[in-house]
N, C-alpha and C positions, 0 to 999 in steps of 0.2 A: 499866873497869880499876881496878885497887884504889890507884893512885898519882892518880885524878884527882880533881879539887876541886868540892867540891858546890857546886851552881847556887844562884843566886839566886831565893828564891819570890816567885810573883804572889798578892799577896790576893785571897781568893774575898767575901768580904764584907764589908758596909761598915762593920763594925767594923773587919774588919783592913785597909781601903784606908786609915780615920784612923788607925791604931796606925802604920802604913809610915811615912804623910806627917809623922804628928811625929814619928818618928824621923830623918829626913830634915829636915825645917826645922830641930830640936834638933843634926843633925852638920851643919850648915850655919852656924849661930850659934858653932858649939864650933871648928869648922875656921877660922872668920874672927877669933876672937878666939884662939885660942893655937897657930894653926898644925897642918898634920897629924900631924908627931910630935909634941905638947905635947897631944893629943885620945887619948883611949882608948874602948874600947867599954863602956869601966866608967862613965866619964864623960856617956855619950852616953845610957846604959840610963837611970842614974838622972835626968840633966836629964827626961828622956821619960819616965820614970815607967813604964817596965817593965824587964823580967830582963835579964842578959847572953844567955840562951838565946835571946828574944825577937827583939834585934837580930838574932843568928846566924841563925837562921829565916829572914829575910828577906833579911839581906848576907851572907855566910859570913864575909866580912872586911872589918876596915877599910877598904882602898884597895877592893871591893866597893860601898860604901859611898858613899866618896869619889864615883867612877867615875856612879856613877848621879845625881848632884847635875851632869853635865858632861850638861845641856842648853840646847840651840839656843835663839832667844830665839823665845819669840813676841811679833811684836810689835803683834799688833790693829790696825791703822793700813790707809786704806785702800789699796788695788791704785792707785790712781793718783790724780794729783795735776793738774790740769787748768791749773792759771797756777804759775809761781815761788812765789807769797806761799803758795797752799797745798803746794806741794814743803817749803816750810820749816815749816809745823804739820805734816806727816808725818813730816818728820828730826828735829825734835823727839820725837814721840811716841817716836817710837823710841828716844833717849834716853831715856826715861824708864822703859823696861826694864830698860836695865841700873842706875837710877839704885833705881828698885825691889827687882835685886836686887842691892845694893852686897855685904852682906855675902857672896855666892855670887865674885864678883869679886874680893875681895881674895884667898879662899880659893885660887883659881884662880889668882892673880897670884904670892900666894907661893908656887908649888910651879911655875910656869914659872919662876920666876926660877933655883930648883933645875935646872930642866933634866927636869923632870918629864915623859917623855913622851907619855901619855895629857893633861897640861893643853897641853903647845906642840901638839898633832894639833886639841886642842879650841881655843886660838887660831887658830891657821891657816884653822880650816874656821869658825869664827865671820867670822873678817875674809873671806872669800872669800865668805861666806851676804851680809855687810854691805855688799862692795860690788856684787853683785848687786843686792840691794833699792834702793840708792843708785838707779843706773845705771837702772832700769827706772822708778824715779819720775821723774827727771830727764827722763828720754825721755819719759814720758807727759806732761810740762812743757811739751813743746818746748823744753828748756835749749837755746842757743846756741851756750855752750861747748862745750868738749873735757871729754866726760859722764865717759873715765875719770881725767882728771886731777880732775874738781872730785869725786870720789870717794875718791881719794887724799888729797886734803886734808882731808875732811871725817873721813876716818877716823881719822889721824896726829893732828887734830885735837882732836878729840873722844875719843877713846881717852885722849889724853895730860889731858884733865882729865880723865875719869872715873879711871885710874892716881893721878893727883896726889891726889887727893880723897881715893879710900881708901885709899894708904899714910900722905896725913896723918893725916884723920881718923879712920881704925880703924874701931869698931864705929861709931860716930854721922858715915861718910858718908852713908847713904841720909839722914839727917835737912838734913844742906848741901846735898844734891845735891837736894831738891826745895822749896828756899828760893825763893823769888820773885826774888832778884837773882841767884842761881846760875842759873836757868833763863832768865830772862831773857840773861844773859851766854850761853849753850848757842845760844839763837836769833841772836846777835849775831854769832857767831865761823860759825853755819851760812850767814848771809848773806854773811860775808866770801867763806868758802868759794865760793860761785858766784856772787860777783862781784855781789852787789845792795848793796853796805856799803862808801859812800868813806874811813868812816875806818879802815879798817883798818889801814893805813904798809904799808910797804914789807916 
C-alpha cells in the first residue's frame, strides 16, 4: 500500500553489519547525552561518520532507531548457582550488564519517565525477564527463603542504584558504576537481599 512505511534493512556484509552497529552505539551515546528529542539523524550520521541517506537505509526513522537499541540483556552468567555465595557472583554479574550499558539506561529511563510506550513495555518485560533469572538461580541455591520475595527486593534494589547513578551521573555512570567500592556496595545490598548480611537495619 502506498501510505505504508518502509522497513528496516538487515546488513548483508560485514562492511555494512559495522556501518549499522556504529550507527547504533553513536544513537545510543547521542540518545544518553541530549535526550530523544535533543538527537537528530543529522547528528547521529555525522558522530558515525556517514550520510543522512545511510542512516535511513538501515532505520527509516528516528524512533526506528531508537526502538532497535530496546534489547533484553544478555547476561553470560551461569544457569545455575550451586551454594548462596555463588548465587551472589551470578547477581552480580548480572549487574554488570546493565552497569555496561549505562548509557542505553538512561536513554531508556528518560523516555519512560515521558510515558513512552515502547520504553515502559521494554521495562516491564526487562523486570519480568529479571525476576525470572533471579528466581531460577535462587532455586538452583536452594535459597530457603521466600525466592519471590528476595526477587522483589533485589530488583527494587538494585534497579534503584543503577536509576540513582545514571540520572546522577549522566554520561560517566558506566565509569562509577564499575568502581571497586560501587561494586563492592552491589554485592553488599545483593546479600542483604537474601538474608546473608546482619547489617543491613531494619
Amino acid at each position: 500500500m502506498a501510505n505504508e512505511l518502509p522497513l528496516a534493512r538487515e546488513p548483508r556484509t560485514p562492511e555494512a553489519v559495522a556501518t549499522r552497529n556504529r550507527i547504533l552505539q553513536v544513537a545510543r551515546e547521542l540518545f544518553a547525552e541530549r535526550g530523544f528529542d535533543g538527537t537528530s539523524i543529522r547528528m547521529i550520521a555525522n558522530r558515525a561518520g556517514v550520510s543522512d541517506p545511510a542512516v535511513h537505509y538501515y532505520f527509516p526513522g528516528k524512533y526506528d532507531l531508537f526502538r532497535a537499541l530496546m534489547v533484553q540483556p544478555e547476561y553470560r552468567v551461569s544457569p545455575v548457582a550451586r551454594t548462596l555465595d555463588e548465587a551472589v557472583d551470578v547477581l552480580a554479574a548480572m549487574f554488570d550488564w546493565w552497569a555496561e550499558n549505562a548509557a542505553l539506561v538512561r536513554a531508556m529511563l528518560q523516555q519512560q519517565l515521558r510515558g513512552d510506550p515502547a520504553s515502559v513495555a521494554y521495562l516491564r518485560d526487562g523486570e519480568a525477564r529479571y525476576r525470572g533469572e533471579v528466581e531460577r538461580i535462587l532455586r538452583s541455591a536452594s535459597y530457603g527463603g521466600d525466592i519471590e520475595a528476595a526477587a522483589d527486593r533485589l530488583f527494587h534494589t538494585l534497579s534503584g542504584m543503577l536509576w540513582d547513578a545514571v540520572m546522577t551521573y549522566g554520561n560517566t555512570a558506566g565509569d562509577v558504576l564499575r568502581q571497586p567500592v560501587f561494586r563492592e556496595r552491589v554485592r553488599f545490598f545483593i546479600r542483604c537481599a537474601i538474608g546473608m548480611e546482619a547489617r543491613c537495619g531494619a
